[in-house]
Structure formats: C-alpha cells, structure tokens
N, C-alpha and C positions, 0 to 999 in steps of 0.2 A: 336930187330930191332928198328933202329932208327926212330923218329916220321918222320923226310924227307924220309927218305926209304919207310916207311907205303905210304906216301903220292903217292909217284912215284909209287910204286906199284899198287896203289889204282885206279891211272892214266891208266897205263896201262891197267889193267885188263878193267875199262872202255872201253877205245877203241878197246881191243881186242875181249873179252868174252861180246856177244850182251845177255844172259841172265841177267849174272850180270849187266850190266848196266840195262837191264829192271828192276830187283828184287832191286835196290837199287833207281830206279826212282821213283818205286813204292812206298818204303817206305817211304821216302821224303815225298811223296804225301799224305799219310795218315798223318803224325806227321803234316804238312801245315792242315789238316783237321781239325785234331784235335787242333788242336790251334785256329781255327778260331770257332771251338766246345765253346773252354772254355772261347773265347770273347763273343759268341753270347750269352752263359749262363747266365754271367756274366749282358749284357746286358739287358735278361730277366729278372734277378734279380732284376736288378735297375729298371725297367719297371714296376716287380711287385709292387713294394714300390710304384712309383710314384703313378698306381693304386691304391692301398691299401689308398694312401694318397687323393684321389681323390674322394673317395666314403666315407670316411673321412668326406672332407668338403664336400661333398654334402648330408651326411646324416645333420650334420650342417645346411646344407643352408635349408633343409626340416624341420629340427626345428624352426629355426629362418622363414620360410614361416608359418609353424602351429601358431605360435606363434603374427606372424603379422595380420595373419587370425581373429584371435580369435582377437587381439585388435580393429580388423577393423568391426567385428560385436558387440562389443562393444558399438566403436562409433557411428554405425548405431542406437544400440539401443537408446543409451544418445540422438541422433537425432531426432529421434523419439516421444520420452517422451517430448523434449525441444518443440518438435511441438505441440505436446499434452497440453501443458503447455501453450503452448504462444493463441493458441487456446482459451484455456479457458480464459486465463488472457483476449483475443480481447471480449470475449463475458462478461465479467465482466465490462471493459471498456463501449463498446455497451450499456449493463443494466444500467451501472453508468450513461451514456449522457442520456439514456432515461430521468429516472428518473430525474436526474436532469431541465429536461425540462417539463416534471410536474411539477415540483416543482416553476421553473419558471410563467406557467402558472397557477399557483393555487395561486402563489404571484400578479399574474397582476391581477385576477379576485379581489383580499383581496384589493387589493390597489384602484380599481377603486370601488369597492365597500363601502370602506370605505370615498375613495373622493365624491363619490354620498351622501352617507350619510349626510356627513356632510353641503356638501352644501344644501342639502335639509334643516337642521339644520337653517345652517344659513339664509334660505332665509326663513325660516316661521316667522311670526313676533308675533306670540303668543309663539313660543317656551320658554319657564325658561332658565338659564344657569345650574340650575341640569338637567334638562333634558339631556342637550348637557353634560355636565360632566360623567350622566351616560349611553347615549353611547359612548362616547369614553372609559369609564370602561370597557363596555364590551368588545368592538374587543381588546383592552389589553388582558383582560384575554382569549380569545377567542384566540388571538398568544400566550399564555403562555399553551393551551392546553385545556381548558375550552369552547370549541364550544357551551355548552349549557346553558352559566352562562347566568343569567338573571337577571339586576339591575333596582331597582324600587326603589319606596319609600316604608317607613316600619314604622308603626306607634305600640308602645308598652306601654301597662299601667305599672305603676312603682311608688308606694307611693300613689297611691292617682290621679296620674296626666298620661297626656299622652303628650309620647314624641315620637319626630317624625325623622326619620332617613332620607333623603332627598340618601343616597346612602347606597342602602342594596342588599347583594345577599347570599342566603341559601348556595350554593354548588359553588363553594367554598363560603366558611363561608369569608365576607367582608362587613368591616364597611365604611362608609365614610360620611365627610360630602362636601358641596356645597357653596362658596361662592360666590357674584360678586365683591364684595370689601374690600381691607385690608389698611389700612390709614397710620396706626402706629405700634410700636412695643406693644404698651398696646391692640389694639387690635387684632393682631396678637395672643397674649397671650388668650384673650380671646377666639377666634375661637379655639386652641388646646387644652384649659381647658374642651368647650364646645364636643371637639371631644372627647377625654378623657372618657369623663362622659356617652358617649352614650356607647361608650367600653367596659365599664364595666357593664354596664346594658348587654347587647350582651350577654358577657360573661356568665353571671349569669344565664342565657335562654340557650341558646345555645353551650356558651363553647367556649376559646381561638379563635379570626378571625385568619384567616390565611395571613389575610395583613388588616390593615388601611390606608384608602385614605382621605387625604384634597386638593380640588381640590379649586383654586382662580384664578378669572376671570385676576382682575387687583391689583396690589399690590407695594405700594413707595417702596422704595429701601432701607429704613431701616426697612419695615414689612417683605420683603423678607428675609434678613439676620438674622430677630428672626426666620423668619418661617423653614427657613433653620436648624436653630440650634436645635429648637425646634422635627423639625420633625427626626433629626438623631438623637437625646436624647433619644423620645420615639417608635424609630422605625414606621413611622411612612411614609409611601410616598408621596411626597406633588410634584401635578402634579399645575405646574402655567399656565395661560393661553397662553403664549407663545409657552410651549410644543406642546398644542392643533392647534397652528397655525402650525406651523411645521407638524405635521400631515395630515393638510390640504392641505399643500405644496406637498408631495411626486411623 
C-alpha cells in the first residue's frame, strides 16, 4: 500500500472508528510526555552541574573566608603587640623626660653653686689665687665624676728640703701648681720646669697623677703661646684665668 493510501486510510479510520482515534490520541500523548520527560532530564542534568559547580565555589569562597579569618586575627594580633610596644616605648620616653629634667635641675643647682662660690671667691679680699685655682679644681673634677676630690696644699720633704705643692688632691692622684703672673716665654719655661719637678717627686711617693694642672691668673701673649706649647708637650692641662672667668659667667 502506498504511503497516500496509508495516509487516507489512517484519515478515515480517524473519523470513523472513535476507539482508534482515542487509542492513537493517546499515544501521541505519551511520546509529547515523554519528550518533554527527556527535556526536563536533560535540564536536570545541566541544573546538576550548575549545582555541583556552585558548591564548588562556595566551598572556595569558605576557604578563602578561613583563610582571610586567620589573616585578620593575625593582624589583630601584630596590633596588639604594636600597642604593646608603642606602650612601652611612651613609658621609656616619659622616664627619658623625667630624668632628663633631673638632670636639668642638678645642672642648675652645680651652676648656681658654683656661681656662689666663686663670687664668694672673689669678693673676699684675703683670698690667694691658689685658693680660687683650687676650687675651681675641684667642681672640674667634681663634673668629671670625682664629687669627693679634695684640693689643698700639700707640703713633702724631698733631699733634705720641703717643697710645697700649692694644688694637690690624693683621689684622684692630681698634681698642680698656682700662679698670678707669667711675663715672658723664659718665665713661662720656668713655671713648667718648676711643675715638672714636683711630678716627679709625686710620682716617687704616690705613683703616676692622673692629670697635671698649671693654672695662671694673668699671662702676655707670648707666655701664653710657650705655655701652650709646653703644656701639650708634657701633657699637661694649663687652665688660664680667662677660663676661670668664663666659669663665672655661666
């Protein structure tokens, strides 16, 4: 039979035979089912994945939150210490001003102390200029760390004769001598021969000073220049009375 013949038949039987027309609606019906079966599958399918893919990145995104977590108590802690830190650093600061302002006022007390001094100094009119030479010896050594040196005179027999030290202190071990006036370079020479000699007498007793001083009230300008020479020759620290005004100035 030919496929038009099938067809016209197929027609008719339709319109005529009401089962067959139901039994062939019917099946219609199910294959339309079942297609839309193997769409919706289908689209489950792809629904899964996208799922699949979705729990995916969001296990992801739970690492990458763990992980930011953890940086962030980190930082908390770096924070923490920084404060900790900066803390102490303020209380260090704090201690450093304190101190420093002791320090301040234990320099104003030395300053005004030693201005008193000295003008006591100057306004006595029996005072020596060793005297005045040997305090200002001491508050030197006394800023050098020596609060308890003590400069006097110091009288030692030697050959036969006694000689006299006009600037002596045991602890620290210091020689010096005192003068009011230097003229010339020959005398100049003379006062560090004269220091010199008591040095070594010291020495011989006592043992190495720990500094020699010649101190000179007033001195020309070419006794200065020996004495200069002289005293960085033999080591020797030569305080001129200008110094001592300076002092008084502060």
């Amino acid at each position: 039979m030919e496929l038009s013949e099938l067809k016209s038949r197929l027609l008719e039987l339709l319109e005529a035979d009401v089962e067959f027309r139901y039994a062939v609606a019917g099946r219609l019906g199910i294959l339309e089912v079942l297609r839309r079966l193997d769409g919706i599958e289908a689209d489950i399918k792809g629904l899964w994945e996208e799922v699949k893919g979705l729990r995916e990145d969001q296990k992801k995104l739970w690492e990458s939150h763990e992980r930011l977590w953890e940086e962030l108590k980190a930082l908390r802690e770096d924070q923490r210490k920084l404060w900790e830190s900066h803390g102490r650093l303020w209380e260090e600061v704090k201690g450093l001003r304190e101190d420093q302002k002791k320090l301040w006022e234990s320099h104003e007390r030395l300053r005004k102390y030693v201005l008193s001094g000295f003008r006591d100094l100057r306004a006595s009119l029996g005072v020596a200029f060793e005297d005045h030479a040997a305090s200002f010896l001491e508050v030197m050594l006394e800023e050098m760390g020596h609060p308890e040196a003590k400069v006097e005179k110091k009288h030692l027999a030697y050959n036969g004769e006694v000689i006299e030290i006009n600037l002596f202190c045991e602890k620290p071990l210091v020689v010096g001598e005192a003068t009011v006036s230097v003229r010339s370079a020959e005398e100049a020479e003379g006062e560090v021969e004269k220091l010199l000699r008591r040095v070594k007498i010291v020495k011989e007793r006592y043992g190495k000073p720990e500094m020699i001083v010649l101190s000179v009230a007033r001195a020309t300008k070419e006794a200065v220049d020996t004495l200069k020479a002289l005293a960085e020759k033999h080591g020797v620290r030569l305080i001129l009375g200008g110094e001592i005004e300076e002092a008084l100035a502060i």
